[in-house]
C-alpha positions as CSV (number, residue, x, y, z in Angstrom):
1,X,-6.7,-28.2,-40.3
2,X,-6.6,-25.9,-36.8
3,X,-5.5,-21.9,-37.8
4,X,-2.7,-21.0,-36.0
5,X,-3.4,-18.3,-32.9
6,X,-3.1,-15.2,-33.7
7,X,-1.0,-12.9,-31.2
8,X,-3.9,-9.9,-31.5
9,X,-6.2,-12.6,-29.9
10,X,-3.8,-12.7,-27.0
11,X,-3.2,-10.7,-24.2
12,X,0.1,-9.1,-23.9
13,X,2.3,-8.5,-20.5
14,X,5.1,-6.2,-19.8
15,X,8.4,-7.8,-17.6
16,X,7.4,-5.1,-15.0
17,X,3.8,-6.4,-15.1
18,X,5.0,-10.6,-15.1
19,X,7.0,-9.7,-12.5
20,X,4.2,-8.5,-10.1
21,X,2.0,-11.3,-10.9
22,X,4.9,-13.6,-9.8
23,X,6.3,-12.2,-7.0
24,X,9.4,-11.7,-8.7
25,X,11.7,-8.7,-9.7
26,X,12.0,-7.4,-13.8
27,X,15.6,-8.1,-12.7
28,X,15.1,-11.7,-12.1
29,X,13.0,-12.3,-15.7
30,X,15.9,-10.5,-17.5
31,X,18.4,-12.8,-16.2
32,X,15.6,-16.0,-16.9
33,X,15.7,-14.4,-20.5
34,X,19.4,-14.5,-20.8
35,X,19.8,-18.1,-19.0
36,X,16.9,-19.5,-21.9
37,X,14.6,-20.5,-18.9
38,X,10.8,-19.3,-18.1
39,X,7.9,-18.4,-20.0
40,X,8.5,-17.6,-24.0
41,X,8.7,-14.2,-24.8
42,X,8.5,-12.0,-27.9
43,X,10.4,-8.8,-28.6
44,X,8.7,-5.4,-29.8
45,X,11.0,-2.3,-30.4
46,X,13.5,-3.9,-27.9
47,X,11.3,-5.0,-25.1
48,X,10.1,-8.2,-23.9
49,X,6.6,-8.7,-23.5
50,X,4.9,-12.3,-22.9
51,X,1.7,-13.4,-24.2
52,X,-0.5,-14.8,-21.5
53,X,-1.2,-18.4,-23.2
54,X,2.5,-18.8,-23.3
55,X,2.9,-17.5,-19.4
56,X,0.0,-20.2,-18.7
57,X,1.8,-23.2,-20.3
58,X,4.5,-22.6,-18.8
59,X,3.4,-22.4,-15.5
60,X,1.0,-25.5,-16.0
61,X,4.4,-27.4,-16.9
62,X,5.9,-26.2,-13.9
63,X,3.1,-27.3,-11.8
64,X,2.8,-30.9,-13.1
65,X,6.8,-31.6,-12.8
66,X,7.5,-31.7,-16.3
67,X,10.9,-29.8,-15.7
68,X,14.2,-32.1,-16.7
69,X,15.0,-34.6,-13.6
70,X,18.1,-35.4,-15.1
71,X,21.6,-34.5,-12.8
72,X,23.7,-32.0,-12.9
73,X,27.0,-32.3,-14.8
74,X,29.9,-31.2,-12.6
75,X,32.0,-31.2,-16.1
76,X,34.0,-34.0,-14.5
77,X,34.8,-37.4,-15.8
78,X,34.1,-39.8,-13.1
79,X,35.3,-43.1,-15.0
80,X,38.1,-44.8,-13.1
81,X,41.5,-45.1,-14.2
């Protein structure tokens, strides 16, 4: 039986510091946060912080085009009358 990781064994990033390692404003991962999209997050007296592992996976998933291929809904129905 594998122990679960513990989060003390993991390093911690701020938004502000994510967001430099990305290229990408604290801005933009506040909105990924409210859409449900990017790298998991936990939340500590009201701020987000990401644990690296979690910020690895997800950008190994990204990497290896796991992301959903499936079209966009227009909320249409397109079956013929």
């Amino acid at each position: 039986m594998t122990q679960p990781q513990s989060i003390l064994n993991d390093t911690l990033l701020s938004a502000k510091q994510l967001a430099a390692l990305l290229g990408k404003t604290p801005v933009a991962l506040a909105y990924w946060r409210y859409q449900g999209i990017g790298p998991r997050y936990i939340t500590v007296f009201r701020k987000a912080l990401y644990r690296a592992s979690d910020v690895d996976k997800w950008l190994a998933e990204c990497a290896t085009g796991n992301q959903s291929t499936a079209p966009v809904s227009t909320g249409r129905d397109n079956k013929e009358a």
